[in-house]
N, C-alpha and C positions, 0 to 999 in steps of 0.2 A: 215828090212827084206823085206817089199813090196818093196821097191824101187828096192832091191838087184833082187828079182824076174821077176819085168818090166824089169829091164836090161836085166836079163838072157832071156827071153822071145821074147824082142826085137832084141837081139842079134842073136837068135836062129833062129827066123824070117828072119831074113835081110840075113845072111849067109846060109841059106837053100834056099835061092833063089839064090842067086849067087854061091854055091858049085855044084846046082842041075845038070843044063849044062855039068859042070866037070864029074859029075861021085862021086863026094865027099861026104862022109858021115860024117856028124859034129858030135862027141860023146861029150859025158860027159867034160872028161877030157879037150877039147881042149876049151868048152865053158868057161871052170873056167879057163883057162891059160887067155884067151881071154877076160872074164872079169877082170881078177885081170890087166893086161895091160890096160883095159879103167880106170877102178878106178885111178890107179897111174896117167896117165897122166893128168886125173881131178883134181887131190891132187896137183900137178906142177902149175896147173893154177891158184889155190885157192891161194897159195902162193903169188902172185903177185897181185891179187887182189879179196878183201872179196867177195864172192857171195853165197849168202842164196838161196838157191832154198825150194822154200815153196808150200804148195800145196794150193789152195782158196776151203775153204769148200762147198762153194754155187755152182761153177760152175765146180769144178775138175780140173779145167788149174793150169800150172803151173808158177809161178812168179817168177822173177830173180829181186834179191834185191843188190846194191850194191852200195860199198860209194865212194864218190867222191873225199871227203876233203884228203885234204894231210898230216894232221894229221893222218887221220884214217889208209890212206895207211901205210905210217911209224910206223904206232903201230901194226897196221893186220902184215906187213909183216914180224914182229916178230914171230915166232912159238908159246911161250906162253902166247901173248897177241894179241885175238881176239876181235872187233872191232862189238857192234849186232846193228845193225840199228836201230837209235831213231822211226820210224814210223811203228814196229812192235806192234803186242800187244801182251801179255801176254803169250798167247799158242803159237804164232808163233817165238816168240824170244825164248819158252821155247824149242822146238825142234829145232831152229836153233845149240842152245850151244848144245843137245842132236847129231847132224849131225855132229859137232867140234869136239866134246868128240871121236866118233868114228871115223873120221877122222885120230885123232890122235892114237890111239888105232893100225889102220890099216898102220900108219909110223912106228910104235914102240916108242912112244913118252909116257909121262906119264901126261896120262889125269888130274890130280892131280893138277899139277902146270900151267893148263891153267888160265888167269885171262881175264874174260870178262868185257869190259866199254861197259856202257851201256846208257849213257847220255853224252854229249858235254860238261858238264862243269867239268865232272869226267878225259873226256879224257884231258883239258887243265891243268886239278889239276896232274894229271900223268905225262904230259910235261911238268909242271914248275917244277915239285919236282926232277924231273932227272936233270934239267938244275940248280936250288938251293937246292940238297940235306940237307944243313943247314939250311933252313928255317922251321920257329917252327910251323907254319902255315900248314906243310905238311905232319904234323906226320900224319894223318889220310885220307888214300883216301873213305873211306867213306865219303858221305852230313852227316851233322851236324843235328841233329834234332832242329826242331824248338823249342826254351824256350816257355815253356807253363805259360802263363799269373795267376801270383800270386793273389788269391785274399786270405781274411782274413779267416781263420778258426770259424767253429761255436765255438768251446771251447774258442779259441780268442777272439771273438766277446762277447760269454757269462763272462768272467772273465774281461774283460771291463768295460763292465755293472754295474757287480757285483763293482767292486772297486768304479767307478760311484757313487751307491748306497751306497755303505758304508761313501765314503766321505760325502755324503750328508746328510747323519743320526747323522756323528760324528762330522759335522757343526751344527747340530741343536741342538746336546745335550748339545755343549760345547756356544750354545748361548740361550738356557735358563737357563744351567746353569751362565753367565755371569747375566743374567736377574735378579736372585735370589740372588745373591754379594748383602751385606749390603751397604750403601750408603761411610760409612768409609773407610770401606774395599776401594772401590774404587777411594778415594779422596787420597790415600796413594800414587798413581802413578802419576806421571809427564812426561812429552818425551819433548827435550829439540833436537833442531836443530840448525847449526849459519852457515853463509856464511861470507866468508872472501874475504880480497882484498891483493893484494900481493905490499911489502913495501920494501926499499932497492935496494941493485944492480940489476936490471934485474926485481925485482917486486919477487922474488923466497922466501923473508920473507913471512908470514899469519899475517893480523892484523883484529879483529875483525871488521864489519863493517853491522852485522845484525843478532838482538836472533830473535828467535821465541821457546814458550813455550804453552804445550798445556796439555788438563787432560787427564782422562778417554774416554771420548766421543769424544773426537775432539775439544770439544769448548778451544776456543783462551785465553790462560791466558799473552801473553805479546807478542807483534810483536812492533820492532821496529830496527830504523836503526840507527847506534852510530856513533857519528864522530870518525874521525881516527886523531889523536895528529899526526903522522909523515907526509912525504908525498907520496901520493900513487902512486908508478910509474907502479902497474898494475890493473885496475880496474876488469878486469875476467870477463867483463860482459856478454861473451858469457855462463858461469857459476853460476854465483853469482849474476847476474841480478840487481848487484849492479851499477849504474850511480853515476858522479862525483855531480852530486843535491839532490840526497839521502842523503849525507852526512856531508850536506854545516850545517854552527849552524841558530839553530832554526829550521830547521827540520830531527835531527836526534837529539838522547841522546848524553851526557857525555859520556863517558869512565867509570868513577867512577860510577856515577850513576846508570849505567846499573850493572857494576857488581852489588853494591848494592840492587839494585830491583831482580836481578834472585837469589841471594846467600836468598833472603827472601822467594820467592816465592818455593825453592828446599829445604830448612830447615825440616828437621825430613821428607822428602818424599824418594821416590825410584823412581830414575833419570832412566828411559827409551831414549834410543838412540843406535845411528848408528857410532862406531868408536868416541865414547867421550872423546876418547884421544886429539884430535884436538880441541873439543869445548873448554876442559879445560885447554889448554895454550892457545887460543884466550883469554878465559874469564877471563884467571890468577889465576883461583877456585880452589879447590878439593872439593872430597865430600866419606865419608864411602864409601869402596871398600864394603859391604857387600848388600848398598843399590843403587849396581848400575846395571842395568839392560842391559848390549852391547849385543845387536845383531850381532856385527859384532867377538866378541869372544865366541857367545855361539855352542859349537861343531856340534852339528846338523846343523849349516848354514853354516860351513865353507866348505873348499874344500882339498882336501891333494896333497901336488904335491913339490918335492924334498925332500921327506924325512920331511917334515916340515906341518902342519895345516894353513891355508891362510885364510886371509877372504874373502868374495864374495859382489862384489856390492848390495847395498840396491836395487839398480832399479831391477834386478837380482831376489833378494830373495822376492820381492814384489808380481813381476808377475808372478812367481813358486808359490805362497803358499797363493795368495790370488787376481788371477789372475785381477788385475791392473796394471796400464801401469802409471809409471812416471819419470819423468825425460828425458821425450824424447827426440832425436837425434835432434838437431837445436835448442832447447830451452834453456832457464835461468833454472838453480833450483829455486823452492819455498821451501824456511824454513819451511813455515811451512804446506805445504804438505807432505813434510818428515818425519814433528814431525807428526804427524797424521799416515802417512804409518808403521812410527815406532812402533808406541802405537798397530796398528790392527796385526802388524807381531806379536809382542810378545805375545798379547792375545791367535793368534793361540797354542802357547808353552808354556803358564804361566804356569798351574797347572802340566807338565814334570818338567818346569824348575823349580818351586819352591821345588816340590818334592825333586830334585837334590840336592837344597842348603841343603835342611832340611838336607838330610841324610848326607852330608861332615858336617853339622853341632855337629852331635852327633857323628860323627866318631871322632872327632877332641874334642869334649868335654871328649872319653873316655880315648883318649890319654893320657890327661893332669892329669886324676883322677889316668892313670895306675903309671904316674909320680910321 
């Protein structure tokens, strides 16, 4: 409305001086014919190119804003996409689109479906989306807001903690309680490891070629390395850590005798191991299914995957549950670090797992009685 009024004012002016001479008297009506003819003519020019006429607060002059780029032209010369110059600030670009709006208003246009860009990277996001409508990238001409940097939650933090803490209390209970186990009690268990060498076409047979057996504690009840009767065409020893001098006679056992010596040392005990399926066709043994202790089939270590329960590598379940590292990438196995890794996994689980047996024990003795 002041702008509207400087014009009428300035126009009033200008043609009172030049009508004056004439004899002419400029009324009303001929002012409004004669502004609504400058507006139009203004509105033609704007069309061909953006120009913000702004007013400067500080000084009252008036500024002439207008874009250069030839996107901008192409997009201004659009009717419902106006073009506000990146170097405005806030209030000046807010009255620019306010000057638009009535602009349009005074074509008969519907101020509604103007869209103003207002930054260079929105107007190139405008020109690719029309030139790759199908790009997924251009669903949005809105900037993207910035992802805001995830850190932990206190309740996160605190149930951390807390689990932390628990394990730590539930490690302590369950090794004074191991503290307090009668000496018997404890000589009951045995963990039994072997490493093999591979015999036959291609080395693809197992033939024993090293026990290691151990107790309670870890102390070593038998390491040793056993010749092999056939001939070994694959020694494993990126594996098995087995060499062709381990097993030369005189410094490894019999065959026989080893079994011998392990069938006595595992006599009336409960056989601790990792997949003793394997030990016991190297070894050629069996021993009571009720006093055999696998890790590698007791349900809590395995993993489920086709329909089917799997078992999980020893080096795996070692450093989950009792955060040790064995068997590492480039090394031999040691037997009898196994036998040992085995003994402390199962300890973690014994009094679950024994509970377990007990109860199939009497489930299965009421069977027989209902029988």
């Amino acid at each position: 409305m002041r702008e509207r009024q400087k014009k009428k004012k300035r126009y009033a002016l200008l043609h009172s001086q030049n009508q004056h001479d004439n004899g002419h008297h400029v009324t009303a009506s001929d002012e409004g014919r004669a502004l609504d003819t400058l507006e139009s003519s203004q509105t033609t020019v704007s069309k061909q190119t953006t120009v913000a006429t702004l007013k400067n607060g500080t000084s009252g002059q008036v500024n002439v804003v207008s874009t250069s780029s030839s996107t901008s032209d192409e997009l201004s010369s659009k009717p419902n996409r106006i073009v506000v110059p990146a170097n405005l600030t806030a209030k000046e670009a807010k009255k620019f689109r306010k000057d638009a709006r009535r602009r349009a208003r005074l074509e008969g246009r519907d101020e509604s479906k103007l869209v103003f860009i207002t930054t260079r990277d929105e107007t190139k996001k405008l020109k690719s989306k029309r030139s790759n409508p199908d790009d997924p990238d251009n669903d949005n001409d809105r900037p993207q807001k910035k992802r805001k940097r995830e850190f932990p939650r206190i309740n996160q933090l605190l149930e951390t903690a807390k689990e932390e803490q628990d394990k730590l209390e539930k490690e302590k209970a369950r090794k004074e309680e191991e503290a307090n186990l009668p000496a018997a009690y404890k000589a009951r268990y045995v963990a039994l490891d072997c490493e093999m060498v591979g015999i036959g076409s291609e080395g693809r047979k197992s033939a024993l070629a090293r026990v290691s057996l151990t107790d309670w504690d870890g102390n070593i009840l038998l390491d040793t390395f056993v010749q092999v009767p056939s001939r070994v065409t694959d020694f494993r020893t990126h594996v098995s850590g087995v060499k062709a001098k381990h097993i030369k006679q005189g410094a490894a056992m019999e065959v026989a005798k080893c079994r011998e010596t392990v069938a006595a040392l595992v006599k009336g005990k409960i056989l601790v191991g990792h997949a003793l399926k394997n030990d016991f066709q190297a070894l050629m043994m069996q021993h009571p299914k009720d006093d055999i202790r696998d890790t590698a089939k007791y349900r809590p270590f395995q993993r489920y995957g086709n329909l089917k329960w799997r078992p999980r590598k020893l080096r795996d379940l070692v450093k989950e549950n009792l955060d040790l590292t064995i068997q590492e990438e480039g090394q031999a196995h040691d037997s009898v670090d196994d036998a040992r890794a085995t003994m402390e996994l199962f300890k973690c689980v014994r009094k679950e797992w024994e509970e377990e047996l007990q109860e199939k024990k009497l489930k299965q003795q009421q069977k027989k009685r209902r029988r």
